[in-house]
C-alpha positions in Angstrom: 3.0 78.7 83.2 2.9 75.4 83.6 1.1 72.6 81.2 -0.9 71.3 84.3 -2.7 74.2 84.7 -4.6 74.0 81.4 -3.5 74.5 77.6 -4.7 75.4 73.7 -4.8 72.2 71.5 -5.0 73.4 67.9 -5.3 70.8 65.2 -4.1 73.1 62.1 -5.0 71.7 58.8 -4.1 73.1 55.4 -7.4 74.6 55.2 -8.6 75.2 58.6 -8.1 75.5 61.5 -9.7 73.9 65.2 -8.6 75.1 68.8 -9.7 73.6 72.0 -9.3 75.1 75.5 -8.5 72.4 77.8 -8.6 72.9 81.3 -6.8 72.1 84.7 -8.6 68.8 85.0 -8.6 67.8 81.6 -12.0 69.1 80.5 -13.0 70.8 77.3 -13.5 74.3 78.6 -14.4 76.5 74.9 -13.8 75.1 71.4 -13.4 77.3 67.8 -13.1 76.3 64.4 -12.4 78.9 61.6 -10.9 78.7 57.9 -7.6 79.7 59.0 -5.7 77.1 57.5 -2.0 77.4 56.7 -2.6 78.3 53.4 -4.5 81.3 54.2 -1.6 82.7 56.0 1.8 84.6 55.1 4.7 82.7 56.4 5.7 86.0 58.2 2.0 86.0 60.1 1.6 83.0 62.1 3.0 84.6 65.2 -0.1 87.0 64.6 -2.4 84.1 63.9 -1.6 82.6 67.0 -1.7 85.8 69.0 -5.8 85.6 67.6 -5.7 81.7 68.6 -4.9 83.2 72.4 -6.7 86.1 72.3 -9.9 83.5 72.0 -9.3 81.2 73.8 -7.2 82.6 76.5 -3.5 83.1 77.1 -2.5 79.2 77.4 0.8 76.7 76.3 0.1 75.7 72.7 -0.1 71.9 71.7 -0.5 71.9 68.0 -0.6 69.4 65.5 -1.0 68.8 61.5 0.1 70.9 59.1 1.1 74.0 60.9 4.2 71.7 61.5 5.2 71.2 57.7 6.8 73.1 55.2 4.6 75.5 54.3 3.5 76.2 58.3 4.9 78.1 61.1 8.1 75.4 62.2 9.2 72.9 60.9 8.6 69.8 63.1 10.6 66.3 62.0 8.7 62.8 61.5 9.4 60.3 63.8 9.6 56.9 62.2 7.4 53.9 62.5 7.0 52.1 64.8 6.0 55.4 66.8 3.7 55.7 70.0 2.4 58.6 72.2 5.9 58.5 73.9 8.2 59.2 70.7 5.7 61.8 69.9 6.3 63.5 73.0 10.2 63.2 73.2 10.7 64.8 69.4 8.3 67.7 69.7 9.3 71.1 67.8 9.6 74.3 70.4 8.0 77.4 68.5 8.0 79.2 71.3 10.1 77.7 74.1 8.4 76.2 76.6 5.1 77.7 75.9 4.0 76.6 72.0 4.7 72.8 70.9 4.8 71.3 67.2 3.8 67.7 67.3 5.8 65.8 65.2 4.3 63.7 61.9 5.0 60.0 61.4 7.3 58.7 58.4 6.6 54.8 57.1 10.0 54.1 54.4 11.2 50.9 53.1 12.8 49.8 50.4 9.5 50.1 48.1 8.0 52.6 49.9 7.7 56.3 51.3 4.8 57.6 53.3 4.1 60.7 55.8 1.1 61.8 57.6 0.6 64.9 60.1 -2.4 64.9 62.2 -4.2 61.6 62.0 -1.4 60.1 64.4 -2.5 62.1 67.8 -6.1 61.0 66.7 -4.8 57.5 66.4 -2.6 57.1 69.1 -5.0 59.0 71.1 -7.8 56.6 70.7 -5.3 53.7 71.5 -4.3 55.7 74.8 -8.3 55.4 76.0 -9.3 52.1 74.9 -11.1 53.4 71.7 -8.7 51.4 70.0 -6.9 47.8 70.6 -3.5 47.7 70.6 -3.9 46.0 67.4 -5.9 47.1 64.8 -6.5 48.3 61.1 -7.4 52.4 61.2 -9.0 53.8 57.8 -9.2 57.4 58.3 -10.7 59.4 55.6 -9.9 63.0 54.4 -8.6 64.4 51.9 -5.3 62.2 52.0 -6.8 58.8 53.2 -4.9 56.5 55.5 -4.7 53.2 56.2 -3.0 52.8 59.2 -1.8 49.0 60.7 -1.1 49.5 64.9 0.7 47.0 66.3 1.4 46.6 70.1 -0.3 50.3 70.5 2.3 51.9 68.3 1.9 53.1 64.8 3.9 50.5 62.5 3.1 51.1 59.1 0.3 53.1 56.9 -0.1 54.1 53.4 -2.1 57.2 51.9 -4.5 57.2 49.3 -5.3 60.4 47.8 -8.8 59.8 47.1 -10.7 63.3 48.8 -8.0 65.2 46.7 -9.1 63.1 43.9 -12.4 63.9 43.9 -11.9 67.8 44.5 -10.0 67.6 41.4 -12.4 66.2 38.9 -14.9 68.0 41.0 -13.3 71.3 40.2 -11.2 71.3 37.2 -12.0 68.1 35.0 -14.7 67.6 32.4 -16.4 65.4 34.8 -17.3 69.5 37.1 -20.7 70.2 35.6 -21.8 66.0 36.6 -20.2 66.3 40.0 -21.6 69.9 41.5 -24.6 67.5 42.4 -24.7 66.3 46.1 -22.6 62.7 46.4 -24.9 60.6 49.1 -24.3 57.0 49.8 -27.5 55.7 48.1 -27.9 52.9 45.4 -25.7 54.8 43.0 -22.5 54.9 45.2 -23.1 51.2 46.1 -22.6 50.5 42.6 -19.3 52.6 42.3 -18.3 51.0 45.3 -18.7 47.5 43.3 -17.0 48.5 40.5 -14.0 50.3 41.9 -13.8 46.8 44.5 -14.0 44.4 41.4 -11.7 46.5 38.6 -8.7 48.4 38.0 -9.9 50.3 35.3 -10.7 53.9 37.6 -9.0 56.3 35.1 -11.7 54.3 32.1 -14.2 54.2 34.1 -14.2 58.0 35.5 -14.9 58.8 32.2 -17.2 56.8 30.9 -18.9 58.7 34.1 -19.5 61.4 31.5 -20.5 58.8 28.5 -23.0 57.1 30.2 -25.2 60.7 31.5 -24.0 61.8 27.3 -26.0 58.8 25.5 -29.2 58.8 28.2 -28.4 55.4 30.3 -27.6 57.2 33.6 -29.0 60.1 35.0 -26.6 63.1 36.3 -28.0 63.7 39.5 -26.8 60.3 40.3 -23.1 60.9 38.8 -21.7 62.4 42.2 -22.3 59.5 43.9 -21.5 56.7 41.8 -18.0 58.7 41.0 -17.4 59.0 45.6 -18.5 55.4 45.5 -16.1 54.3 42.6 -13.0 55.9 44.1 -13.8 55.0 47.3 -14.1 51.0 46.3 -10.6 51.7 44.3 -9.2 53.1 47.4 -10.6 50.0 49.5 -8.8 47.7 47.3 -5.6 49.5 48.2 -6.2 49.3 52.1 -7.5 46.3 52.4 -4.8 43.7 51.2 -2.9 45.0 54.8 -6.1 43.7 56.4 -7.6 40.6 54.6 -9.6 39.7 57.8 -10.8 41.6 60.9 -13.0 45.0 62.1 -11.8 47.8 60.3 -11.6 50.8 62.5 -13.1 54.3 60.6 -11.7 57.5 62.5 -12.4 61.1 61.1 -15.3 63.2 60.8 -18.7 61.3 60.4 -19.9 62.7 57.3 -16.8 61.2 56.1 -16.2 58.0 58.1 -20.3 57.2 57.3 -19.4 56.8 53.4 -16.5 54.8 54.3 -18.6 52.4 56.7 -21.0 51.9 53.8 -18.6 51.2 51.3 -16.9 48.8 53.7 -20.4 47.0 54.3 -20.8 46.4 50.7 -17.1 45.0 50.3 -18.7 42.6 53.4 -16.4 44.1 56.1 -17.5 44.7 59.7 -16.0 48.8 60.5 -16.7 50.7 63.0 -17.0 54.4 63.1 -14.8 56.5 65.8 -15.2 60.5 66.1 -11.7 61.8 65.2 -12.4 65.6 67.4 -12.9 63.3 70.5 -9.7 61.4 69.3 -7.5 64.0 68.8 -8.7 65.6 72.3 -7.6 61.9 73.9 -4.3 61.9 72.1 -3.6 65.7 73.2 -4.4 65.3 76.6 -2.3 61.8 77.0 0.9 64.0 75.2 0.3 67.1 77.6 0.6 64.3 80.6 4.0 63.6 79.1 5.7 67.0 78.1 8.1 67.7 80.8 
């Protein structure tokens, strides 16, 4: 069967899982999203799991991207080096199934000082170049649970760093002492301005985190506000990591809104213009421009 007549995109996260049925003439056709993540299956059952993936959404070549192509997923696809573009993507993917079910390779960023890896975010961000979303240059943020901060040059990736700040804040929110403050809804009100402030202006996060806890403790905070002054504070500390790549310019947010929305405030209160980008409608650009290129 031939890629021109239609395929499965699957963007295959550790957690869960998306699939998109794209047709003939490049159309979304039928769409699915489930918590099928690779953690939640057996190395020995992804051949099954995909078997479901078709069985919903119809017996179609597989383009798939994230973290079904790590370690811990179904094959092992490489990382293609920095600077990378749509094209190197295409020329280095991993065959799970010859012919018929593609890996998309991640992106590595090493120098001397420095390692880095991502899986994923670069379909959505190469994609979004492909259609004009994007400039050919330009400073991505793209929150998630490993945040990057990606610098395109000339339309090609050509360097990023990840800041593990939504891990971060699943950890204190599930096994620190901070767990009883943070089970309260994080919003971006007043109080996560303020955390946004401090993490900007200081490098005292691991202090401050727990002084979180001193200040509801001794009555001069309130704990309904803890959740969000806690996102806001390691969002600000995770701004002052990204933006020393970009000391001027639009900062370009790409990911899920309720995501990229914190992010936008945050970046209004560190007086930077950003503007938001819906990463499903990127990844379906970036899949569609690789499937135009697969030979």
């Amino acid at each position: 069967m031939r890629w021109a007549e239609g395929f499965i995109a699957v963007d295959w996260g550790t957690t869960n899982r998306r699939g998109y049925l794209i047709g003939s003439d490049g159309s979304l056709q039928q769409e699915m999203e489930d918590d099928q993540g690779i953690l939640s299956v057996r190395p020995e059952g992804f051949p099954g799991a995909v078997a479901e993936l078709r069985a919903r959404l119809g017996d179609r070549p597989l383009l798939m991207a994230g973290m079904i192509g790590s370690n811990r997923g179904w094959v092992e696809a490489r990382y293609v080096p920095t600077p990378a573009g749509l094209d190197d993507l295409a020329g280095q993917l991993t065959w799970a199934e010859p012919g018929f079910a593609a890996i998309i390779p991640g992106v590595s960023h090493s120098t001397p000082d420095r390692a880095d890896v991502m899986r994923g975010e670069e379909v959505q961000i190469l994609g979004a170049v492909a259609t004009g979303m994007v400039s050919d240059h330009a400073m991505v943020c793209h929150p998630g649970t490993h945040n990057k901060w990606v610098s395109v040059i000339g339309g090609r990736i050509a360097s990023f760093r990840t800041v593990m700040t939504g891990e971060l804040f699943n950890l204190l929110k599930e096994h620190s002492i901070l767990a009883d403050l943070l089970s309260h809804p994080a919003a971006a009100d007043s109080s996560f301005e303020l955390g946004v402030e401090h993490g900007l202006a200081h490098d005292d996060l691991t202090s401050e985190l727990f002084a979180v806890r001193a200040r509801t403790l001794l009555g001069r905070a309130p704990a309904e506000q803890a959740a969000s002054y806690t996102s806001g504070l390691l969002i600000g500390n995770d701004l002052r990591t990204g933006l020393r790549a970009a000391p001027v310019g639009e900062i370009i947010v790409m990911g899920r809104p309720e995501l990229t929305g914190l992010f936008a405030v945050a970046l209004k209160v560190a007086g930077r213009e950003a503007r938001e980008i819906d990463g499903e409608e990127a990844f379906l650009a970036g899949v569609r421009a690789l499937a135009e290129l697969i030979r």
